[in-house]
MARNU-865124 format. One line per field, with one value per residue: residue number from 0; x, y, z of N, C-alpha, C in turn. Coordinates in Angstrom, 3 decimals, decimal comma, always signed. Atoms other than C-alpha are relative to their C-alpha. Layout:
! MARNU-865124
nr <- NUM	...
nX <- X	...
nY <- Y	...
nZ <- Z	...
caX <- X	...
caY <- Y	...
caZ <- Z	...
cX <- X	...
cY <- Y	...
cZ <- Z	...
END
This chain:
! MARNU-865124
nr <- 0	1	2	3	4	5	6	7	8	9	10	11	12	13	14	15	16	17	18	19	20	21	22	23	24	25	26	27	28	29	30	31	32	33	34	35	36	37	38	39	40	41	42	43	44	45	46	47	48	49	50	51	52	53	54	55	56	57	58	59	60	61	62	63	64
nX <- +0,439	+0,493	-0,480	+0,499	-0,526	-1,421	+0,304	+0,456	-1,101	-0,933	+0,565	-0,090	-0,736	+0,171	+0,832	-0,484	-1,555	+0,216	+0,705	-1,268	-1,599	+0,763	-0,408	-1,487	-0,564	+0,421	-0,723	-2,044	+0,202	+0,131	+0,147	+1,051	+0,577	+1,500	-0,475	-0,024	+1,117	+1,126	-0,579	-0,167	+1,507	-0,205	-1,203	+0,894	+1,744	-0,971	-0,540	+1,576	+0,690	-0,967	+0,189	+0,812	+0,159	-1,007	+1,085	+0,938	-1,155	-0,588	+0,969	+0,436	-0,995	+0,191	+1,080	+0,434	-0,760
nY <- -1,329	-0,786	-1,267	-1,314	+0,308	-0,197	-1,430	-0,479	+0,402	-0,575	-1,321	-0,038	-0,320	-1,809	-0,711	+0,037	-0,611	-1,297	-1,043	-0,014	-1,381	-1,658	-0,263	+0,297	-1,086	-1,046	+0,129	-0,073	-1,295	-0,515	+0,961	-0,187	+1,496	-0,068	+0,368	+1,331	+1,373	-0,024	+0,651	+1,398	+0,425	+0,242	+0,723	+1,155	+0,291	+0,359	+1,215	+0,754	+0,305	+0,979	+1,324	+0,439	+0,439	+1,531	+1,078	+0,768	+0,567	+1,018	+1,085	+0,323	+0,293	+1,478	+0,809	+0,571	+1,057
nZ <- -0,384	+0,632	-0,136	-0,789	-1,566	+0,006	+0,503	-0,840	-0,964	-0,041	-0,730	-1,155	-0,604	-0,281	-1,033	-1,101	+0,290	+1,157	-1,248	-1,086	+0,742	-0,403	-1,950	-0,367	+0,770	-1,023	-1,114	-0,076	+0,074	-1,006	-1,445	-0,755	-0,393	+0,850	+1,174	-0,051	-0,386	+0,874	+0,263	-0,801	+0,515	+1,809	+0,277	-0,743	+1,063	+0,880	-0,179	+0,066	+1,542	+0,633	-0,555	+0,643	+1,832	+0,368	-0,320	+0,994	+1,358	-0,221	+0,425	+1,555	+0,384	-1,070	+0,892	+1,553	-0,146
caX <- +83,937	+82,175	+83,534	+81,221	+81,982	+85,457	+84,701	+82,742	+85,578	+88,087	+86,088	+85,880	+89,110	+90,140	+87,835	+89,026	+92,855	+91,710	+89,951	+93,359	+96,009	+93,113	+93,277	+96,828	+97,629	+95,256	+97,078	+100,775	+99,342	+98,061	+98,419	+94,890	+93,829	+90,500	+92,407	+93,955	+91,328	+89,390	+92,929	+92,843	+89,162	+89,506	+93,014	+90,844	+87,840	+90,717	+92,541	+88,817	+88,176	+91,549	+91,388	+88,343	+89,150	+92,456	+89,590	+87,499	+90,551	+92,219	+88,599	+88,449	+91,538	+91,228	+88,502	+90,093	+92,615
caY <- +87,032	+89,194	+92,679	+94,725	+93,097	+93,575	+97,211	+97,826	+96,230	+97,968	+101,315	+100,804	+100,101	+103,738	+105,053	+104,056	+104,785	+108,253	+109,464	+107,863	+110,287	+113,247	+112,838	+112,068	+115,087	+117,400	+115,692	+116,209	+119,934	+121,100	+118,454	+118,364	+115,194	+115,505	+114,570	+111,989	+110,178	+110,957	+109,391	+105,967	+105,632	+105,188	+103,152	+100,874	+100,637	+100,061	+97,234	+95,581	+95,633	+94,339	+91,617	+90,429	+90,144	+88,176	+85,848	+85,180	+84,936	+82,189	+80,425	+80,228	+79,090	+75,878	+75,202	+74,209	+71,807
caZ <- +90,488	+88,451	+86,972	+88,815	+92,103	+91,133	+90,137	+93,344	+95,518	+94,145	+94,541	+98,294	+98,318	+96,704	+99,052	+101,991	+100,699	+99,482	+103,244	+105,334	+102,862	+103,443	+107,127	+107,266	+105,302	+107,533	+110,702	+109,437	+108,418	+111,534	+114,485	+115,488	+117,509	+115,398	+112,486	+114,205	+115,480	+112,117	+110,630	+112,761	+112,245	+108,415	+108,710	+111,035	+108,152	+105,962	+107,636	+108,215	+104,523	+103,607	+106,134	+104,743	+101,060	+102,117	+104,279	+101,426	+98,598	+101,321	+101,692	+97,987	+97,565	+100,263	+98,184	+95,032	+96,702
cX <- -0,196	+0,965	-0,394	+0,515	+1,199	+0,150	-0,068	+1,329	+1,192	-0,342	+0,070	+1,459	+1,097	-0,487	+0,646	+1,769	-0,604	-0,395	+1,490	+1,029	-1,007	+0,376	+0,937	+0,770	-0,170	+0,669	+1,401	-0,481	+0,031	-0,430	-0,860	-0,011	-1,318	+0,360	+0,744	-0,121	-0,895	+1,399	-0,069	-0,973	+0,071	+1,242	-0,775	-0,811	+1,230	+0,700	-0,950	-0,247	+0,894	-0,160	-1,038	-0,191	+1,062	-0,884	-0,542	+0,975	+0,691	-1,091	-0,008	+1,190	+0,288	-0,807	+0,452	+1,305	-0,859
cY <- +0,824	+1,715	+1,247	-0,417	+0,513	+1,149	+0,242	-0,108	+0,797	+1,740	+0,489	+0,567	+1,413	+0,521	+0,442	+0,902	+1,542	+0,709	-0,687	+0,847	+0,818	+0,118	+0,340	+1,098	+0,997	-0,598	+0,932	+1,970	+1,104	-0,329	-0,140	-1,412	-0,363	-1,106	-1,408	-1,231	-0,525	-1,345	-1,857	-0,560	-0,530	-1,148	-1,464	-0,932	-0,828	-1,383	-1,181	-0,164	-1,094	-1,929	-0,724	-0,261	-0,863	-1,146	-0,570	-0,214	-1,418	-0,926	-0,124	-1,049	-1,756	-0,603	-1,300	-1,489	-1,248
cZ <- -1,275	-0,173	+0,827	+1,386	-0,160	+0,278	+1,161	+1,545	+0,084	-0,301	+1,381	+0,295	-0,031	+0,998	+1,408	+0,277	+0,182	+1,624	+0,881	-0,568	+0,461	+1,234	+0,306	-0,362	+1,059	+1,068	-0,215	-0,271	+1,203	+1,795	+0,748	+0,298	-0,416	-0,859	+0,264	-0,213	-1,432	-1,316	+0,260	-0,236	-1,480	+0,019	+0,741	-1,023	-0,830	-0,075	+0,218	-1,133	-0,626	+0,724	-0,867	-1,306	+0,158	+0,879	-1,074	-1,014	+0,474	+0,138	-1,515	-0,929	+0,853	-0,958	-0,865	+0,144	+0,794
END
């Protein structure tokens, strides 16, 4: 893997971190179910991204045995 992939990967995954603390902040602030939902939505994206990088790290890894 390339640095930019790396780069870009581990941009996302800031990203994603960075909008579930915003949310999570505005929830615990002022208990809107907006913020919630806007919370869960992102933790969702989040656990979808992760999944998918430990998918392709354990295909890569089958590989080399």
């Amino acid at each position: 893997m390339d640095n930019e992939t790396l780069q870009k990967k581990f941009d996302r995954l800031l990203e994603l971190s960075r909008r579930v603390r915003g949310y999570r902040k505005e929830y615990e602030k002022y208990h809107a179910s907006v913020d919630w939902e806007k919370t869960r939505y992102w933790e969702r994206k989040l656990d979808a991204f992760i999944k998918t990088e430990l998918k392709v790290r354990d295909s890569k890894q089958k590989e080399l045995f």
